[in-house]
C-alpha positions as CSV (number, residue, x, y, z in Angstrom):
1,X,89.9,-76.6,112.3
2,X,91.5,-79.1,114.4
3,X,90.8,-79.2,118.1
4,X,93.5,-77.8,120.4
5,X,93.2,-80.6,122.3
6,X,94.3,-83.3,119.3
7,X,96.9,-80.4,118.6
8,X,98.2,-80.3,122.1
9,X,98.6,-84.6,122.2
10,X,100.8,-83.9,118.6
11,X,102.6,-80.9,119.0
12,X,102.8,-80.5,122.7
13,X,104.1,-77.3,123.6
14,X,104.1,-75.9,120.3
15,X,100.1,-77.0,120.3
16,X,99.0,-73.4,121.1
17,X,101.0,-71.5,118.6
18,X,100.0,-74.1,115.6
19,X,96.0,-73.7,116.5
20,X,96.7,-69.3,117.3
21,X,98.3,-69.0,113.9
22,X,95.6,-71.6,111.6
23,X,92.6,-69.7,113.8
24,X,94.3,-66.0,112.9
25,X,94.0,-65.1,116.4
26,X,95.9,-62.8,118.7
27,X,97.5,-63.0,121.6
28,X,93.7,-64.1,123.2
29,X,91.7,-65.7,120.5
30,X,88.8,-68.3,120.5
31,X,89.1,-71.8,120.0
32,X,87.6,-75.2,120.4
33,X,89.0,-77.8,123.4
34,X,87.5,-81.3,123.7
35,X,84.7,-79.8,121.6
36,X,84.3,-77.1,124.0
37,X,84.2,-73.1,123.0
38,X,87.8,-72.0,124.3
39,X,89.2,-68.6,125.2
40,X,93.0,-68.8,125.0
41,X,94.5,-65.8,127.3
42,X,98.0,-65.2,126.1
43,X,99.4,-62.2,127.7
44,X,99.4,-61.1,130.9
45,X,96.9,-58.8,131.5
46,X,94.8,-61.6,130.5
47,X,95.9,-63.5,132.8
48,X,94.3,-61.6,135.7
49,X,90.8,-62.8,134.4
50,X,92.0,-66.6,134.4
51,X,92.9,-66.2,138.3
52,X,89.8,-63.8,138.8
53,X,87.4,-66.5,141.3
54,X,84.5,-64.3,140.1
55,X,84.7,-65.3,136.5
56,X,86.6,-68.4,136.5
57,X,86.4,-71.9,138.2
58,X,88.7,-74.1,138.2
59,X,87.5,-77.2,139.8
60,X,86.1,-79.4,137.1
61,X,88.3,-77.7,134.6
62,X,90.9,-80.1,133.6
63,X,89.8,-83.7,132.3
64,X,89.3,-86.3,134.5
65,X,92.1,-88.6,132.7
66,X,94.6,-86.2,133.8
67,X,93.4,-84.3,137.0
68,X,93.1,-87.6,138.6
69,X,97.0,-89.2,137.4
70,X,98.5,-85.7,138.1
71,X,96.9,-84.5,141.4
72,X,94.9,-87.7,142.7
73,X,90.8,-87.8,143.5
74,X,89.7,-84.7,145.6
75,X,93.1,-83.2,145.4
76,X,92.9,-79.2,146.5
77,X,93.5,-78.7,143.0
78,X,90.4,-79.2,141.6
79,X,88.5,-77.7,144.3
80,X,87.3,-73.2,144.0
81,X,86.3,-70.6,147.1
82,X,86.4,-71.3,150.7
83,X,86.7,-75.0,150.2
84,X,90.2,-74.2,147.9
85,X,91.2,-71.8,150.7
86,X,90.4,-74.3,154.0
87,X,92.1,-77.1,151.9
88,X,95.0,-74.8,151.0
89,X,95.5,-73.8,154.3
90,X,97.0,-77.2,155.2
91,X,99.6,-76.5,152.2
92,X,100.6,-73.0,153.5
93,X,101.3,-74.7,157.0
94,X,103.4,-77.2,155.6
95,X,104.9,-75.2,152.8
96,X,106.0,-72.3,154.7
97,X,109.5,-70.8,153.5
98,X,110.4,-70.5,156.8
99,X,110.7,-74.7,157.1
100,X,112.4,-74.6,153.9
101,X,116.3,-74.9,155.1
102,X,116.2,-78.4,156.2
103,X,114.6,-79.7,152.8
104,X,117.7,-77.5,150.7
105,X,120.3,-78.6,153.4
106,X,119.3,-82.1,152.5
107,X,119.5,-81.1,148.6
108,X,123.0,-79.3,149.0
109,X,124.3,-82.3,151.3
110,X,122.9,-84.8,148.7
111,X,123.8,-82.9,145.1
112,X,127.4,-82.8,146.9
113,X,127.6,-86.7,147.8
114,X,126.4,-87.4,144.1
115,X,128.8,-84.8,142.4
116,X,131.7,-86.7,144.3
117,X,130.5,-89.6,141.5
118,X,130.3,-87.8,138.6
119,X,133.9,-87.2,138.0
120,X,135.1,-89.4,134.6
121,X,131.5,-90.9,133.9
122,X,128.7,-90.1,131.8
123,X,125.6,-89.2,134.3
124,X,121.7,-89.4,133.9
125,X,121.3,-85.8,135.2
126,X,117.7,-86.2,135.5
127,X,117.8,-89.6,137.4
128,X,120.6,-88.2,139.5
129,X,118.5,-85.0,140.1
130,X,115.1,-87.5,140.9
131,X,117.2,-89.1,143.1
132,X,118.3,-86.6,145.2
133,X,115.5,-84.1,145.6
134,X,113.3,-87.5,146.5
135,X,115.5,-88.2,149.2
136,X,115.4,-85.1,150.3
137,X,111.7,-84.1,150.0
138,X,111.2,-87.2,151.7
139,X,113.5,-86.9,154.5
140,X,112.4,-83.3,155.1
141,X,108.3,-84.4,155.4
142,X,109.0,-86.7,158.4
143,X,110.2,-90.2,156.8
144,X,113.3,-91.8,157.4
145,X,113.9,-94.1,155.1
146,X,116.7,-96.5,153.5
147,X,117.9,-95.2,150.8
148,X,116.5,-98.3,148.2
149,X,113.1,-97.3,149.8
150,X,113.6,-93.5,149.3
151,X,114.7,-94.1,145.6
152,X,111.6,-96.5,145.2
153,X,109.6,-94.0,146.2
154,X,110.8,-91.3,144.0
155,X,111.0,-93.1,140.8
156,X,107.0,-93.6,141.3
157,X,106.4,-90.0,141.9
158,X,108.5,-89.4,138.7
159,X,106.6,-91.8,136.8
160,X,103.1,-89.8,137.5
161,X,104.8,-86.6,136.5
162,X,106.2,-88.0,133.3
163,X,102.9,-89.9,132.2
164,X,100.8,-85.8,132.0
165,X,101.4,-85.7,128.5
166,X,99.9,-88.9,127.5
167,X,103.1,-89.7,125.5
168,X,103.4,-93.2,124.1
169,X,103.4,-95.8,127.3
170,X,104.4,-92.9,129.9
171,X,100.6,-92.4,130.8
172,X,100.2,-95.7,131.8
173,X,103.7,-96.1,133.7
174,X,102.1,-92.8,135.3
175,X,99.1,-95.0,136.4
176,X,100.6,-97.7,137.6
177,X,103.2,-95.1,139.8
178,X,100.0,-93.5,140.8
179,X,98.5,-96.9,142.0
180,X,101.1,-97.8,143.8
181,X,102.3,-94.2,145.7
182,X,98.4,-93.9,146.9
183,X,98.9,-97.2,148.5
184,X,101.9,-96.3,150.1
185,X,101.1,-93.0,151.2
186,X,97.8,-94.3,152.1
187,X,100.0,-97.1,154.4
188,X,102.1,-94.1,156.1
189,X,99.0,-91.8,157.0
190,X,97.4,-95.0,158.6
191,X,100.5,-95.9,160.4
192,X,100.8,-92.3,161.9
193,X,97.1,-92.7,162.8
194,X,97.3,-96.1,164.7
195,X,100.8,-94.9,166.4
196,X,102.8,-97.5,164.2
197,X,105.0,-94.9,162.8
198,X,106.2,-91.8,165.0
199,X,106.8,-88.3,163.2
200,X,107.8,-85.4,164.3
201,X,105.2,-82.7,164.9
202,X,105.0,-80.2,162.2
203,X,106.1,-82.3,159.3
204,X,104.3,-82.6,156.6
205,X,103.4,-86.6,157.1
206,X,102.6,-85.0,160.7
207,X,100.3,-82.6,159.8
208,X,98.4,-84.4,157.0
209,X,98.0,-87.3,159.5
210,X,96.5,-85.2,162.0
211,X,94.0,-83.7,159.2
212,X,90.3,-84.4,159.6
213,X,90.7,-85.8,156.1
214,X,90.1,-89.5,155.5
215,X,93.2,-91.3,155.3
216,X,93.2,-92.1,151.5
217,X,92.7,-88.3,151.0
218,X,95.5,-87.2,153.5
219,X,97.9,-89.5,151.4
220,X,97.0,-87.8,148.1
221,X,97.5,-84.6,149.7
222,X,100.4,-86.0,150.6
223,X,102.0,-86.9,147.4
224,X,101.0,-83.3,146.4
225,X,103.7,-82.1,148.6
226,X,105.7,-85.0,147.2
227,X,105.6,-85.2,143.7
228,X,106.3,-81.2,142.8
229,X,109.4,-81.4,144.3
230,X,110.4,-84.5,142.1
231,X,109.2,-82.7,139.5
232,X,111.6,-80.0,139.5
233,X,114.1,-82.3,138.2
234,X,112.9,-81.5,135.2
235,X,113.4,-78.0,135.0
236,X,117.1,-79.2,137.1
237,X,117.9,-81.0,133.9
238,X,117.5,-77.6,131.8
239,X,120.1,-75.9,133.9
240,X,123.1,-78.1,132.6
241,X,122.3,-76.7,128.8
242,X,122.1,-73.6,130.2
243,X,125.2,-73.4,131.9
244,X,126.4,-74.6,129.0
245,X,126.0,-71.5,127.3
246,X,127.3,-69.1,129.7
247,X,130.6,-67.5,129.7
248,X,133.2,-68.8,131.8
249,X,133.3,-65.7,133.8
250,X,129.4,-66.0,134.6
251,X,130.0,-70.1,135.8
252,X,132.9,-68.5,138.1
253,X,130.2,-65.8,139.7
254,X,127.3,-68.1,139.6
255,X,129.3,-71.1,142.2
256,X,131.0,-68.1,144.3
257,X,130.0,-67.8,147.4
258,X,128.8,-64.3,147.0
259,X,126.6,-65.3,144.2
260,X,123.3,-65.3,145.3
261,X,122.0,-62.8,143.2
262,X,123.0,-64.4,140.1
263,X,122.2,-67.4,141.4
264,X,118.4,-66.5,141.6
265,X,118.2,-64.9,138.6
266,X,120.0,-67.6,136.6
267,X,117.4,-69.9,138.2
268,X,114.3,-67.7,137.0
269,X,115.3,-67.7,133.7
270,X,115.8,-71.7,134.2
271,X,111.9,-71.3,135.0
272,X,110.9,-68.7,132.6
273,X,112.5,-70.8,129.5
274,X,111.9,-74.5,130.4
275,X,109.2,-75.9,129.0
276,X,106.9,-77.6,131.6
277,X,103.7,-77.2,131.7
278,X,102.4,-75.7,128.3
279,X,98.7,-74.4,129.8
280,X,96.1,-74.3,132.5
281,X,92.7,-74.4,132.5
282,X,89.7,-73.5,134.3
283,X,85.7,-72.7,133.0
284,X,83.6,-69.4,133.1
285,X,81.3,-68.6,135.8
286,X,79.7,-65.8,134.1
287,X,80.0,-64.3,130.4
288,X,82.3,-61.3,130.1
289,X,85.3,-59.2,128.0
290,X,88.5,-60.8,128.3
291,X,91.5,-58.3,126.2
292,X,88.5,-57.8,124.1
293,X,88.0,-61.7,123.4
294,X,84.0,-62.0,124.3
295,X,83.5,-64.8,127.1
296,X,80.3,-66.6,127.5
297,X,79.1,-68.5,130.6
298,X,80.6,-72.4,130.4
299,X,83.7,-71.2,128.2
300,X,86.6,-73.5,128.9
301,X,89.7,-70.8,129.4
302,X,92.7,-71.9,128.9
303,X,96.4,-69.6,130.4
304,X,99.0,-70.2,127.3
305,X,101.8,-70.7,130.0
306,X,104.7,-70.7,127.4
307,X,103.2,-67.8,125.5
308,X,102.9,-65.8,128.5
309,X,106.6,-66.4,129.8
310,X,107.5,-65.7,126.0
311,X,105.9,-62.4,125.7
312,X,107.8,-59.9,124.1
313,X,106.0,-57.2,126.0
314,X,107.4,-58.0,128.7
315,X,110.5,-60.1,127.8
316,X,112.4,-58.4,125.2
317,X,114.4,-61.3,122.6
318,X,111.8,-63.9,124.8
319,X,113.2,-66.5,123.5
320,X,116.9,-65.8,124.1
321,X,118.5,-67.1,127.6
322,X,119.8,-64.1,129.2
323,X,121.6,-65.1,132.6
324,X,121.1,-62.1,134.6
325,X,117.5,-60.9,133.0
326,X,116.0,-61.2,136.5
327,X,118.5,-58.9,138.0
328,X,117.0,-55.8,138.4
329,X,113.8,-57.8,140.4
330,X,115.4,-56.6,143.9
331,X,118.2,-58.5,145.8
332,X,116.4,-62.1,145.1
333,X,114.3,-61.8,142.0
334,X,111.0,-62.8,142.9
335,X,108.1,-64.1,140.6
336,X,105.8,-61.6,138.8
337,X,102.1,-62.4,139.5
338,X,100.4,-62.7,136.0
339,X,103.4,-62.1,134.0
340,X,105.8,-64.7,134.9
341,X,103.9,-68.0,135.2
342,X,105.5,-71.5,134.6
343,X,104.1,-73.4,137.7
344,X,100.8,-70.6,137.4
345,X,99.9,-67.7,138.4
346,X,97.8,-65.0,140.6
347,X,98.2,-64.4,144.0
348,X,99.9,-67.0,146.8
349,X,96.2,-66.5,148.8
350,X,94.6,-67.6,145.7
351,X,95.7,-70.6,143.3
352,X,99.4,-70.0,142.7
353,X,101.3,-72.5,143.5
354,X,102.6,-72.3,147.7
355,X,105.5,-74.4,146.8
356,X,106.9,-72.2,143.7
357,X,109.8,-70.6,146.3
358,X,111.0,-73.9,147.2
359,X,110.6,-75.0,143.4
360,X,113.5,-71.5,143.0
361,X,115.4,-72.4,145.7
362,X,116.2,-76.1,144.6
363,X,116.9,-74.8,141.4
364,X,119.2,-72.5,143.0
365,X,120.9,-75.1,144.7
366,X,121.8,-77.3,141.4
367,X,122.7,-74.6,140.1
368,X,125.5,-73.8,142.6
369,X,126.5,-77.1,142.2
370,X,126.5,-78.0,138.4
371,X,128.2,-74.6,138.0
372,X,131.6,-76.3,139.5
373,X,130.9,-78.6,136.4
374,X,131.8,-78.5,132.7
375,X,128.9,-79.8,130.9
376,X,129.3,-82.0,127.8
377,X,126.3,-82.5,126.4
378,X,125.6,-85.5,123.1
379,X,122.7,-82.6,122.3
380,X,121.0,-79.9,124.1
381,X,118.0,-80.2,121.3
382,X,114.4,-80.8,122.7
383,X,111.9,-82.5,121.6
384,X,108.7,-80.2,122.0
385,X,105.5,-82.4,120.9
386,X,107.1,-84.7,124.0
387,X,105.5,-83.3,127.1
388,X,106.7,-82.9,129.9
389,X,110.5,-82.9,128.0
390,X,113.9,-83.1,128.7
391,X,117.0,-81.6,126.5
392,X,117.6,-85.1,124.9
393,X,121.3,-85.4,126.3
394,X,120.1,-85.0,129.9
395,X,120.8,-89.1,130.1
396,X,124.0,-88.4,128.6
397,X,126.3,-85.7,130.4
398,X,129.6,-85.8,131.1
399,X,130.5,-83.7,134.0
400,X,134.6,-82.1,134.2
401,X,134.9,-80.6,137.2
402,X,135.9,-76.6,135.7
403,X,139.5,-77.0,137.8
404,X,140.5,-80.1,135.7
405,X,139.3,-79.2,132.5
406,X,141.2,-75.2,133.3
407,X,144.0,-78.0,134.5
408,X,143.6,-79.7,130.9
409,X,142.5,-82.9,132.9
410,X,139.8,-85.4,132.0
């Protein structure tokens, strides 16, 4: 049998179902990662064992090669217990909803200033989207920078994100952006610290600055409330296919101003059906049962992200866009701990991700705007052994503003 690991560098997010279906497994199933026994939790219930701290760890868990391009050396993400939580604390204090509006005020004022130049041409929506939400992100954690700097900035943070799947020359572009953002942020948190640079309390520069943490770990912590934002431009440049393929009656509800609702759920299913990132992983503490999959001490476990979010226990026609699925989740549909889980799962106290509202809200935000927007898209197809991906005419959209094209205009 082939290793999931090989399948996952040639198949990419299809990786999982290729090795599920050749091993004749279930929805959890054993296999073999990095020559390592593997327990592959595909459904939710699952799913609750992955983020259950008595069974599984997950510092350690992902290779080296890729914990330290993604997240940086002694990032919170590798780290488990009372450690994770101390570290994590520093991320709830920064990434408090609350503080949220001036980050999205900075997105809506940016998306609208782009938009303005999209009229007539044909747009890179993901550059456009990297663009902005860098600005912003970087506005919004303290830094006031040119414009040139703040889009220097943010095409390095892209570059780390885009290198994760170890496709062709991306993973050493990734490098080579991580290399050179840890030397900036490293720059800013000593500037901070030797009263070269003033911030305002509270920010995120701010607060990692003022962290006990040495100044080459306060910038990758940095970066980690950084480089998530930027990534989102992924998943911003799955909204335009999308939209795409809604009614024109939907568009109309989803830019009115009294379509919040729809606006939310439109972006959950954004979330739900993008492909990002295809799994997680972390390593048994302890042997045990998982949905009747035997688990021995050292296992590597791995969360089938895309099978989970595609489970047809809980997502009737999973595969299917369905605009307002999410609509019946309360007046803002809200993420579902083990059973919706593209940027992870579990509990906000434990490893799920702290900046997953803001992650919905941006999305919400482009899609307000792209909804005033015809979308013409060269192709909406995606390449899935390419991770992370992009609908492959997200360089090459032509935006018609909906009153010119009703108008019979450009």
């Amino acid at each position: 049998m082939t290793d999931l690991g090989v399948l996952l560098m040639r198949h990419g997010y299809r990786a999982v179902e290729r090795d599920r279906a050749a091993r004749d497994g279930g929805d959890t199933y054993v296999s073999r990662l990095l020559g390592r026994r593997t327990v592959v939790i595909g459904e939710p219930e699952g799913a609750r064992a992955f983020y259950d701290e008595s069974l599984a760890r997950r510092a350690g868990a992902i290779p080296p090669p890729l914990a330290w391009l993604l997240f940086g050396r002694g990032a919170v993400h590798g780290m488990d217990g009372t450690a994770h939580r101390d570290r994590k604390r520093l991320f709830l204090d920064v990434l408090d909803p609350g503080g949220f509006d001036l980050l999205l005020d900075e997105v809506r004022t940016g998306l609208a200033a782009r938009s303005r130049g999209w009229v007539g041409r044909t747009v890179d929506l993901h550059d456009e989207l990297v663009t902005v939400y860098g600005a912003a992100v970087l506005r919004w954690a303290g830094l006031d920078l040119p414009q040139r700097d703040a889009d220097t900035v943010s095409r390095h943070l892209a570059e780390i994100v885009d290198g994760f799947g170890f496709a062709g020359w991306a993973y050493a572009r990734g490098w080579r952006g991580r290399q050179w953002a840890e030397r900036w942020a490293r720059g800013v948190i000593d500037d901070v610290r030797s009263g070269n640079l003033d911030v305002a309390p509270g920010t995120a520069v701010h607060t990692f600055a003022e962290s006990g943490l040495d100044a080459r770990t306060a910038g990758v912590e940095l970066l980690n409330v950084l480089r998530p934002t930027v990534a989102v431009s992924w998943l911003g440049a799955f909204v335009a296919p999308a939209l795409a393929a809604t009614t024109p009656r939907q568009r109309d509800v989803l830019r009115s101003a009294t379509g919040e609702r729809e606006r939310f759920a439109f972006a959950q299913e954004v979330r739900r059906t993008s492909p990002f990132v295809p799994a997680l992983t972390a390593r048994a503490l302890r042997g045990g049962t998982v949905s009747g999959v035997r688990v021995r001490t050292g296992d590597r476990l791995l969360l089938d992200v895309i099978g989970i979010d595609h489970h047809p226990s809980r997502w009737p026609d999973p595969h299917r866009f369905v605009a307002d699925r999410f609509l019946d989740s309360g007046s803002v549909p809200t993420p579902l701990a083990f059973e919706l889980v593209p940027q992870g799962g579990g509990h906000p106290s434990g490893h799920r991700c702290p900046g997953e509202s803001l992650t919905l809200r941006l999305l919400v935000e482009t899609v307000r705007v792209l909804a005033g927007f015809d979308a013409h898209l060269e192709t909406a197809r995606i390449d899935a052994s390419r991770m992370p991906t992009l609908p492959d005419g997200s360089h090459r959209v032509r935006l018609t503003p909906v009153d010119l094209a009703v108008a019979g205009g450009v």
